[in-house]
C-alpha positions as MATLAB code, in Angstrom:
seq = 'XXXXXXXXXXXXXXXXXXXXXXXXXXXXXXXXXXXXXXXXXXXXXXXXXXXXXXXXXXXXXXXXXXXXXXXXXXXXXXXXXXXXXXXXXXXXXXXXXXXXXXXXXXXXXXXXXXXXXXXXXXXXXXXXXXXXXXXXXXXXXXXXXXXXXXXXXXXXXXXXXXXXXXXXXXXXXXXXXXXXXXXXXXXXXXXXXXXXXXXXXXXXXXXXXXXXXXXXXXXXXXXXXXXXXXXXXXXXXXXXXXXXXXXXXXXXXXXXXXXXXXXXXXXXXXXXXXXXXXXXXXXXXXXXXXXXXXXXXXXXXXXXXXXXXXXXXXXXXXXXXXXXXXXXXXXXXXXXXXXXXXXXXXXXXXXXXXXXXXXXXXXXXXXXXXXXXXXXXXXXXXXXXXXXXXXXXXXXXXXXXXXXXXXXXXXXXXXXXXXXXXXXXXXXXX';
ca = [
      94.607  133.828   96.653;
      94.365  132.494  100.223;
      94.262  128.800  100.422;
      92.829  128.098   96.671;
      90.398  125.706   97.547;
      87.564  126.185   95.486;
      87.464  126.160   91.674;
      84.467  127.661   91.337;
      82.503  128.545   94.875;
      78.261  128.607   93.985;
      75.770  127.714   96.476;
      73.378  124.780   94.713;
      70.539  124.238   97.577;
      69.117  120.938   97.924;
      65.637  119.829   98.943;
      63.754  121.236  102.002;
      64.123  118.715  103.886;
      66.195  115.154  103.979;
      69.143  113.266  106.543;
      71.684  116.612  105.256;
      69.511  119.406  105.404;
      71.389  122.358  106.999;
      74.711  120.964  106.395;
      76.878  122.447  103.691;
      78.813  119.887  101.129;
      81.886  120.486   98.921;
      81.916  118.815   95.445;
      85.156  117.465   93.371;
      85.287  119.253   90.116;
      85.695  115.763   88.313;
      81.494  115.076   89.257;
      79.256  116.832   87.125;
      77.081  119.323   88.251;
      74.325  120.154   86.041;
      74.616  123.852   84.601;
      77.485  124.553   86.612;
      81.397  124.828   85.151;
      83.212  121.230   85.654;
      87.111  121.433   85.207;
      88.568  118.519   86.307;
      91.285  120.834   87.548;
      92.488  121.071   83.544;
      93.032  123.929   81.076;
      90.702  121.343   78.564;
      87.673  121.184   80.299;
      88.191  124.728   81.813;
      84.828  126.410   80.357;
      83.183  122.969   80.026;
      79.894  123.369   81.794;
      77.848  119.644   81.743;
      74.058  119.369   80.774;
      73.306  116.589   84.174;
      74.092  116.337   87.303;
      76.125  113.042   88.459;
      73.956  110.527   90.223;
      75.848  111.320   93.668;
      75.268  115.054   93.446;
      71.471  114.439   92.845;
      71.932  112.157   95.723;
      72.731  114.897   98.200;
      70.223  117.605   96.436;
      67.175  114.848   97.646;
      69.401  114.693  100.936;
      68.720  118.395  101.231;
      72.366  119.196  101.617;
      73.368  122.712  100.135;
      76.076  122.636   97.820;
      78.940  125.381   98.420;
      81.371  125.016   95.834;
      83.655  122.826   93.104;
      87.154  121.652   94.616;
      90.654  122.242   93.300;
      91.883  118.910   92.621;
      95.045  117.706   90.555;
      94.329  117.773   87.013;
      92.144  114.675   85.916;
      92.890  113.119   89.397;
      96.194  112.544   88.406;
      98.418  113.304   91.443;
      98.815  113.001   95.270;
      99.313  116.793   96.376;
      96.856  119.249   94.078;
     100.247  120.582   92.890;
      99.037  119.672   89.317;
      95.610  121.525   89.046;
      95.985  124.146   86.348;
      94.555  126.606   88.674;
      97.281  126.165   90.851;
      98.232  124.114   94.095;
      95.768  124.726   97.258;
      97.469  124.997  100.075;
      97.156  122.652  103.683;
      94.910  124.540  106.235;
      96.988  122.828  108.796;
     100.298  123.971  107.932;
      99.996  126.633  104.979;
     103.227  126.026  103.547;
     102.848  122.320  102.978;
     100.550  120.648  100.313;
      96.920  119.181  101.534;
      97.487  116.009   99.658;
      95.504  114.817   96.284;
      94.325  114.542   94.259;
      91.123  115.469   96.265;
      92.929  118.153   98.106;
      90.351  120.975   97.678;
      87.789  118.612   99.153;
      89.552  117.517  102.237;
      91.301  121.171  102.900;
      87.262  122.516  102.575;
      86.699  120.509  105.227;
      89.774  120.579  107.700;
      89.126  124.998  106.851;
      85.254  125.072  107.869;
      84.453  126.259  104.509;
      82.231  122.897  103.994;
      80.726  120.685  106.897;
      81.477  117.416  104.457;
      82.702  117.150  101.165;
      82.858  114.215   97.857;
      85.877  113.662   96.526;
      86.833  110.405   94.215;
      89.516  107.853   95.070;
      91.250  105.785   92.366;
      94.630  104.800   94.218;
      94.015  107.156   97.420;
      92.862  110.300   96.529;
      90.410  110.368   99.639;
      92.615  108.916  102.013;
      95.536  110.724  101.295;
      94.623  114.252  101.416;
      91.852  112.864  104.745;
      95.579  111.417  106.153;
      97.706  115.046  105.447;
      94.822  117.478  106.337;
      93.576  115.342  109.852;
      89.945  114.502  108.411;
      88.413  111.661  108.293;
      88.210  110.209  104.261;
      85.919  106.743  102.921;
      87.224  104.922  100.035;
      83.833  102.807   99.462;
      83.856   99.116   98.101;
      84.118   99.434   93.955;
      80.391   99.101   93.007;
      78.711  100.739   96.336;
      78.835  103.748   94.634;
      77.451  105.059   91.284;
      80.185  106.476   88.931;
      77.567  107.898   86.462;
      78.631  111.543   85.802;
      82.135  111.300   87.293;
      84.621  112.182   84.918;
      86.966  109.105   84.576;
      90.463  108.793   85.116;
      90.663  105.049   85.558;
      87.269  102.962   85.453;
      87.802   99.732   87.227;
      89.722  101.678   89.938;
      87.811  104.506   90.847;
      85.436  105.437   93.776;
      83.735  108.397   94.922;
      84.394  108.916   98.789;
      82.838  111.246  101.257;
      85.216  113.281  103.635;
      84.239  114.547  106.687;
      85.688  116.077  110.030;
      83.691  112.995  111.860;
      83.440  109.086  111.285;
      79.591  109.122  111.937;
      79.265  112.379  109.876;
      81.533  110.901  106.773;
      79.329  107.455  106.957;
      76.324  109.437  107.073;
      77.289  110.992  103.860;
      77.980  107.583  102.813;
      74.393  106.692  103.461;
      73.537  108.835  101.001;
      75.584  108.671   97.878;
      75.724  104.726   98.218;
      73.161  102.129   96.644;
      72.585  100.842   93.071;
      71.871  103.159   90.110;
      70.641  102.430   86.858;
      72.723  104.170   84.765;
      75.650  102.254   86.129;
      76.406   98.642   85.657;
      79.702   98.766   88.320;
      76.518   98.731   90.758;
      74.369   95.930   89.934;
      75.056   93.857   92.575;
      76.743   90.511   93.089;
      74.321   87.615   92.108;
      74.956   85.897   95.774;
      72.899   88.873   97.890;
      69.238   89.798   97.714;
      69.938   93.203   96.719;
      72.148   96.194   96.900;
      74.945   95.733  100.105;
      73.539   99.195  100.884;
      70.217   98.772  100.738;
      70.363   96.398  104.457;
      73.070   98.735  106.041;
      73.159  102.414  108.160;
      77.007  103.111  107.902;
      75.894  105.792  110.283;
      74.883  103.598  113.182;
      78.037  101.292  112.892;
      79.786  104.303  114.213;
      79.172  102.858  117.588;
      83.391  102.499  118.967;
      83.000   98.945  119.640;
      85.953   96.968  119.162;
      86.077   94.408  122.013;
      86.954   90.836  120.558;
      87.353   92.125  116.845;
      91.037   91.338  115.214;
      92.978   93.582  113.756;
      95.468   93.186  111.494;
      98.594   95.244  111.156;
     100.429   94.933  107.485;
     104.053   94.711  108.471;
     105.333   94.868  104.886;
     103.826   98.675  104.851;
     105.566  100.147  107.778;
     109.285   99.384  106.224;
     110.426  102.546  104.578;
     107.300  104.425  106.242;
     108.504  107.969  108.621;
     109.256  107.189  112.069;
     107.109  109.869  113.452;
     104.679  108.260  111.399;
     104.997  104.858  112.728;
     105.179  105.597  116.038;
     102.087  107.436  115.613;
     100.380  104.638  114.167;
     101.860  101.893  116.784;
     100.151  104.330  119.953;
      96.711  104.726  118.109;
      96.892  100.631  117.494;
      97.532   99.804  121.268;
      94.849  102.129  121.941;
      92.619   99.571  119.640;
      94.040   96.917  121.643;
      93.114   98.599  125.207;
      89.749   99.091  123.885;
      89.464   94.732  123.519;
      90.650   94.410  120.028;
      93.085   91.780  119.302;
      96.124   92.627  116.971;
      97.433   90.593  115.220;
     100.792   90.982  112.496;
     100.040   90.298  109.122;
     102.324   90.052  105.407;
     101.409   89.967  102.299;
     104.309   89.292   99.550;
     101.814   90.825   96.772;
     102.394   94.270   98.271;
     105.920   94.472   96.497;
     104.276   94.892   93.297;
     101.480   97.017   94.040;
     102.465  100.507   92.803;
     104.084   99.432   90.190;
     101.140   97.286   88.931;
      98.992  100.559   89.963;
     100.662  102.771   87.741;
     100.807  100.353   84.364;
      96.628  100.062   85.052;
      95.944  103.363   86.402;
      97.742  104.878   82.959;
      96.650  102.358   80.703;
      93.208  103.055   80.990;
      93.662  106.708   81.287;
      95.550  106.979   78.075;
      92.195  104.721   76.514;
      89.969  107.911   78.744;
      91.498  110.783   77.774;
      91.683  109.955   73.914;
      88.330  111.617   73.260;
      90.188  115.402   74.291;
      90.332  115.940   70.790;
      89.122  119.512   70.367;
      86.342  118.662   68.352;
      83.346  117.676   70.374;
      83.775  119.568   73.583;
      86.657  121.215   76.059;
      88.886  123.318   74.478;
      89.178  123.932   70.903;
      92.336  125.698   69.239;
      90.755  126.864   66.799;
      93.912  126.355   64.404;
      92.928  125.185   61.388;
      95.104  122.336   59.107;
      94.827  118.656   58.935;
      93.103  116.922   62.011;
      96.218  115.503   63.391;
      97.629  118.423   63.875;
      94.874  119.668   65.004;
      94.380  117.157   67.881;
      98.220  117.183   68.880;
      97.649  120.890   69.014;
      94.847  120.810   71.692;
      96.109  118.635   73.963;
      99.959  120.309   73.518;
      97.852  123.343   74.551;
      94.862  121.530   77.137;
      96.852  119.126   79.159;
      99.522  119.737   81.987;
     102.987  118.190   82.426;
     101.602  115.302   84.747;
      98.450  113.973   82.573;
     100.666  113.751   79.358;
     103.312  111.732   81.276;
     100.675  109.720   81.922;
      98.972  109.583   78.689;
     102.437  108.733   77.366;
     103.182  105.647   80.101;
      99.741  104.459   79.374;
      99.828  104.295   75.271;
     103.446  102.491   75.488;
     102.173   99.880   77.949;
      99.256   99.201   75.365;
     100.818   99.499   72.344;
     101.742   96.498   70.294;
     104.657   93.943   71.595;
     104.568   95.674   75.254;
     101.043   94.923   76.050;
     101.712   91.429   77.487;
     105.052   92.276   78.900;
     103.490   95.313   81.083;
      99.621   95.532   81.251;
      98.919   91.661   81.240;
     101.353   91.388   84.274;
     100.060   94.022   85.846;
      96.501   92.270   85.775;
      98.245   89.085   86.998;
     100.084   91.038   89.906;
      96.071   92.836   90.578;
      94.818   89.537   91.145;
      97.783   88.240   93.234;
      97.527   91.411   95.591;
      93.864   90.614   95.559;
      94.515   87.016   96.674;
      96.824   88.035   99.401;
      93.773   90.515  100.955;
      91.641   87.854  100.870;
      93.918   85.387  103.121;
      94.676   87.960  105.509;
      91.232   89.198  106.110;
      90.248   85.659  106.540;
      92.654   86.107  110.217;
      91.482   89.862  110.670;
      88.343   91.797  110.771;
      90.430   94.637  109.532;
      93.897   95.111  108.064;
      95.493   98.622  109.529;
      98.229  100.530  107.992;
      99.496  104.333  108.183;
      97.839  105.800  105.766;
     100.545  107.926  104.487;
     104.005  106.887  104.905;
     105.421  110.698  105.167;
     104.267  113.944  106.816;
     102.495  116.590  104.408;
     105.547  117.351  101.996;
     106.384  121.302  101.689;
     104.299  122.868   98.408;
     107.346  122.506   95.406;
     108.848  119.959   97.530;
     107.594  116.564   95.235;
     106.739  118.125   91.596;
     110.501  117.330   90.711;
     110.685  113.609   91.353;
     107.396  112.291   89.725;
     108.647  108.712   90.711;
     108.998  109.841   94.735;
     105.527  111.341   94.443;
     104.495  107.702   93.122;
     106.100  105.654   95.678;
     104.405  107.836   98.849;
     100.616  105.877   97.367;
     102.102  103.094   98.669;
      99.812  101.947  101.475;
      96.627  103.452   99.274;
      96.989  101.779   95.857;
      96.859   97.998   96.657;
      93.010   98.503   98.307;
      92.055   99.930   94.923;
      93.902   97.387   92.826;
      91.556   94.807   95.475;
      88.494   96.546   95.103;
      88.462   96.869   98.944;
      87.195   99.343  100.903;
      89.547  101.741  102.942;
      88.514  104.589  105.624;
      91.523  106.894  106.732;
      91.175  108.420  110.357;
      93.199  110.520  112.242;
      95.915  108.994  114.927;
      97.830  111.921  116.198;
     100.151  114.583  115.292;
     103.788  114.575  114.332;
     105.822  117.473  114.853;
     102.145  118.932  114.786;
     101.095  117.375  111.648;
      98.034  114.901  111.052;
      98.810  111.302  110.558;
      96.216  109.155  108.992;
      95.301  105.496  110.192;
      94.295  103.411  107.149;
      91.727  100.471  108.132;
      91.015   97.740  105.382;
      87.820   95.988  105.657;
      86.748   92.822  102.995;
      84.144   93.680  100.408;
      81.246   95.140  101.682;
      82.593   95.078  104.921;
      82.342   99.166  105.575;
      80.476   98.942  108.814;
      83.028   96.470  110.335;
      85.627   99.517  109.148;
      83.540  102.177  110.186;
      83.238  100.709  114.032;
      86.979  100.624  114.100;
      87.435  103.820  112.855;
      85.117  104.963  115.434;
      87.018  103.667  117.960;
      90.240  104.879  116.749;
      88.684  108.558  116.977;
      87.610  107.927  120.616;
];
């Protein structure tokens, strides 16, 4: 089986020419590829074979960028270690026995293995950082609206990004480069009514990649290193005083949101994928029982039969928290806790060109390790969650090693801000 990264491994070549000709690029199976089988890493959707390509894949066929493959990723996004994939778990090329991280593990391992110079993979509480932090590549979680969502298949809407990975900073924002900008076919792009056009129209994420820190701030989230690994910390501490000998100036920052965060991630994140993954119904497309009877059954029968153990959990959380008498109690305060976190960003990034955390507070768990304690595996998005509850972007980098493991250094820029992160980043990896 070897490391089970791909889904389904076809080459797709792009144009002739173009800013990724002669590089190779990895694509999540949740982005539709036109013609070619799109899973989502789920028994529902696993002959489901979409009629367009998603707006960032035609993005890197004009790029000229040759297409190698479809990603294992935990099913429907839903999970941090691509333990839940029905196709079973890919493994870490770093350490084999331990789990690459999710749920865009197939991406980032194709990357950290060689098997793809970059890779796409989609982010909606860390699912680019995360696996970028546990297989020691370098992941983008782009501002929400930089990137076109049109043909990605949704887990949660008003969280999720898609994010380039890449074994580089300059090579992951030159990816960026290409999948960002506005798109007609989706309105999260139209851009805010205060700029002139598109943020990415005036801005080469490439060219920020330029190391220079002297006299920017950085800001270091205390409230996200309690609770965090050691090893991890004191990985993260070295690779921040190495900002700091470079000219940046650190600076400690708290934000009392942060508290909240995962458990205002989790009422959103399964609220709206409960609203999502309601069309499953084995009707129009995906899988199809084939049982005959009344149509309730027949619905309860195909997702009994389409869905894993993790997405109905979900599907489950997410119904109750909308569902009559608990919507105010659980989703409303979630929103109000969202804009709170929000808030708190805002302050701190008014002191700090950046915010830096650890991107992960653990080491890459052992595969089986985390699939019994669902609420464990929800508590290590931590650090990740809160930038997608913001709408911020995020890039994780690598620090170090641990015990010869990758750490991940999380840097938070404001809206828009990704060159400001990207030149840190930069810097970090220098």
């Amino acid at each position: 089986m070897g490391a089970n990264i791909f889904i389904t491994e076809e080459t797709i070549d792009g144009a002739d020419d173009g800013p990724l000709a002669g590089k190779t690029v990895a694509v999540k199976d949740n982005l539709s590829t036109d013609g070619l089988r799109t899973t989502c890493g789920s028994a529902m959707l696993d002959e489901y074979v979409p009629p367009y390509d998603a707006t960032v894949v035609e993005h890197l066929k004009d790029a000229g960028a040759t297409i190698v493959g479809k990603t294992n990723m935990d099913e429907f996004g839903m999970g941090g270690t691509t333990e839940t994939s029905a196709f079973g778990p890919t493994k870490n090329p770093v350490d084999e026995e331990r789990v690459p991280g999710g749920s865009s593990g197939g991406s980032a391992a194709a990357v950290a293995a060689g098997k793809a110079d970059l890779a796409l993979g989609t982010d909606t509480g860390g699912s680019v950082r995360n696996p970028a932090a546990f297989c020691g590549v370098v992941g983008i979680k782009p501002t929400y609206g930089l990137v076109s969502r049109y043909g990605l298949i949704a887990y949660a809407n008003s969280l999720e990004q898609v994010g380039p990975i890449g074994s580089t900073v300059e090579e992951t924002a030159a990816l960026l480069d290409v999948i960002a900008g506005a798109d007609e076919h989706d309105a999260t792009t139209r851009f805010d009514q205060t700029m002139d056009a598109h943020p990415a129209e005036n801005s080469d994420y490439a060219a920020a990649a330029d190391g220079d820190v002297d006299g920017m701030t950085v800001g270091v989230i205390t409230d996200l290193l309690d609770g965090a690994d050691d090893r991890v910390v004191e990985t993260f501490e070295a690779a921040v005083s190495d900002l700091e000998s470079q000219g940046a100036a650190v600076v400690e920052v708290s934000l009392d949101s942060l508290e909240h965060a995962v458990q205002a991630y989790y009422v959103i994140a399964m609220s709206e994928a409960s609203s999502n993954l309601a069309r499953y119904d084995g009707v129009r497309y995906g899988l199809s029982t084939g049982k005959e009877g009344n149509w309730n059954d027949v619905y309860a029968d195909t997702r009994e039969e389409g869905f894993g153990a993790e997405v109905k959990r979900r599907i489950l959380l997410g119904t109750y928290a909308l569902s009559a008498g608990y919507h105010d109690k659980y989703y409303k305060k979630a929103q109000d806790a969202r804009a709170w976190i929000k808030q708190d960003f805002d302050e701190a990034l008014a002191e700090a060109d950046v915010l830096a955390t650890p991107t992960m507070p653990v080491l890459p768990p052992k595969l089986g390790e985390s699939l019994s304690d669902p609420l464990q595996l929800y508590l290590m998005d931590a650090n990740t969650v809160p930038v997608n509850l913001a709408n911020l972007p995020a890039i994780s980098v690598p620090a170090g090693e641990a015990d010869g493991l990758p750490v991940g250094l999380q840097l938070i820029g404001p809206k828009f801000g990704e060159e400001t992160m990207i030149r840190a980043a930069s810097a970090v990896e220098n």
